[in-house]
N, C-alpha and C positions, 0 to 999 in steps of 0.2 A: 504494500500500500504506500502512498506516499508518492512524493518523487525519485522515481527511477529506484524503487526499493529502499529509501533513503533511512537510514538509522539515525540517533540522536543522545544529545548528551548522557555519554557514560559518566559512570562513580571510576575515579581514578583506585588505583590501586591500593590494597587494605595497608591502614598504618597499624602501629604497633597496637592499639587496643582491640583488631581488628575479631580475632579469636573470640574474645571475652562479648562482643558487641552480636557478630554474628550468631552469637548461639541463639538469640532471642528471635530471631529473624529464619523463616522455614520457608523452604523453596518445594514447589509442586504444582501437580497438574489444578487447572481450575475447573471447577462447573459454569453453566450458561449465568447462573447465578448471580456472579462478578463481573460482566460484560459491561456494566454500565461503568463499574467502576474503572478498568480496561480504556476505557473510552476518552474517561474524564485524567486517566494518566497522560494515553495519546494527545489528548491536546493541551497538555504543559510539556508532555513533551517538545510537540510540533509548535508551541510559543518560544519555547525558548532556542530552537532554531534557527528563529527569523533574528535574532541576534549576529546567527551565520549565513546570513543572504538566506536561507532556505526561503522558495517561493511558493509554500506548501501555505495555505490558510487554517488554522485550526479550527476554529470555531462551524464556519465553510461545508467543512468536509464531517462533522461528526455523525451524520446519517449514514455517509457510505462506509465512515471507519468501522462504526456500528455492525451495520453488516459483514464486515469483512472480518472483524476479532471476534464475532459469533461464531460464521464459518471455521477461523482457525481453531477456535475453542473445542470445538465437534469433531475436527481432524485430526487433534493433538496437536497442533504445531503453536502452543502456547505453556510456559512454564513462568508463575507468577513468585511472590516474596510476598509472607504471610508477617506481619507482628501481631501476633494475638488474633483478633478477628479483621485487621484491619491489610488491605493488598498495597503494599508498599514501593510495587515493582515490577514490573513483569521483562519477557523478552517473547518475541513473536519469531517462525521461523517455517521453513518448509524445502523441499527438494524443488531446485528447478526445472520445471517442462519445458523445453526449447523443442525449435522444430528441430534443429538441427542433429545430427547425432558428434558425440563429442568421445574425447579419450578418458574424460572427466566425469562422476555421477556429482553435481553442486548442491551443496547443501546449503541457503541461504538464510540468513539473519537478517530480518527486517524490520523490526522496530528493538529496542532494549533501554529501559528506561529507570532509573529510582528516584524515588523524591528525595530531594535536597538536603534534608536533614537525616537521611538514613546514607548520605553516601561516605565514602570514607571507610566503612563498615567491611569491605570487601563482599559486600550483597550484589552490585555487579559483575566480580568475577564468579559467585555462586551461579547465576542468572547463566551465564554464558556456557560454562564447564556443563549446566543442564543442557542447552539448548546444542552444544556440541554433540554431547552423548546422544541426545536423543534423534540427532541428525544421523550419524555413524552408525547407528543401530538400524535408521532407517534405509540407509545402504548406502551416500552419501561420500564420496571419498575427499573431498576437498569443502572448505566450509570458505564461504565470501559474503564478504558486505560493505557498506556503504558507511562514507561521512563526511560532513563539509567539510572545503577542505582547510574553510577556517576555525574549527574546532580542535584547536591546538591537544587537547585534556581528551577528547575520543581518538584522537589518531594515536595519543603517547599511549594510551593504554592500551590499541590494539596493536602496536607495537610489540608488547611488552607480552602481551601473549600471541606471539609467532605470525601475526598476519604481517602482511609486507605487500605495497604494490601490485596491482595486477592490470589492471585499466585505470586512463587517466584519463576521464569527461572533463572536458575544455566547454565553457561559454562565453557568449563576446551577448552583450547587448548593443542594439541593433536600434539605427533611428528610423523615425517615422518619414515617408517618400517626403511630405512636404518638411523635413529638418535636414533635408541632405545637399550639400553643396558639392557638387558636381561640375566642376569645371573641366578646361579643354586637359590642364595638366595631369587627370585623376588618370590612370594604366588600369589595366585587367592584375588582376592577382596572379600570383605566381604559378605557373603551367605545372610545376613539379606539386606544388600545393592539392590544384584542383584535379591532379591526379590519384591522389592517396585515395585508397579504399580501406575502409574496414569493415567488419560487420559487429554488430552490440550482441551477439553469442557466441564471441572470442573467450 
């Protein structure tokens, strides 16, 4: 869900009280039950994004997020963070279907989220090592995901547990015909440029 599967502010890495904090904090599968609450993480999630240029509207989209972390709920391809009764967390995730056929089975992360005052705790690396396992088990050989790329605090973290590079989305914003000045001096783009191909299930 999202753009272009786009995940969103992780908890950086557990500091030293992390053991003792975490115990309090229990990670598992959810019921339809908690979807609303699901919902209402997504979109503090996908607010505090737009911090990171994300062009994702929160508020906007919570009908079809709705639908979408119901269905995953149903599939299994959600594993939430429990304190006491209260959902403090979740990560969303699933196998991707491409047309293509690949050398690769990808197991994708799609949302991963905990509230602000529970991070620190190391309840996003819980979150994650779940949504790994349960990728891996689902056959899964490579696990991928997303983050802006100005989200300094999600990329050190997925660093830090073994992701690295794989695709690099480039955006240029783009003026309106009547903002563009177009003089005799403006060239065609680079030939070797508008040559490149790729395809997006690389």
């Amino acid at each position: 869900m999202g753009e272009s599967g786009e995940t969103a502010d992780r908890d950086q890495s557990p500091d030293a009280d992390a053991a003792a904090s975490s115990e309090q904090v229990t990670i598992g599968r959810p019921d339809v039950g908690v979807v609303d609450a699901l919902v209402d993480l997504w979109v503090s999630l996908a607010s505090d994004q737009r911090a990171h240029d994300s062009h994702i509207l929160p508020t906007e989209n919570r009908s079809l997020v709705r639908e979408t972390l119901a269905r995953q709920v149903v599939t299994d391809g959600v594993r939430i963070a429990r304190f006491g009764d209260e959902v403090v967390g979740f990560v969303s995730f699933d196998l991707e279907r491409g047309s293509f056929e690949q050398d690769a089975t990808r197991g994708v992360v799609r949302n991963v989220y905990v509230r602000p005052e529970y991070r620190g705790r190391g309840v996003g690396t819980d979150l994650m090592d779940a949504a790994e396992a349960a990728l891996q088990e689902a056959g899964a050989s490579v696990v991928s995901l997303e983050a802006m790329a100005g989200n300094d605090r999600a990329r050190a973290f997925y660093r830090e547990r073994g992701y690295a590079p794989h695709r690099i989305q480039f955006e240029k914003r783009v003026r309106a015909a009547d903002e563009r000045d177009e003089g005799p001096g403006e060239t065609a783009s680079d030939p070797s440029a508008e040559n490149d191909t790729h395809s997006k299930e690389d």
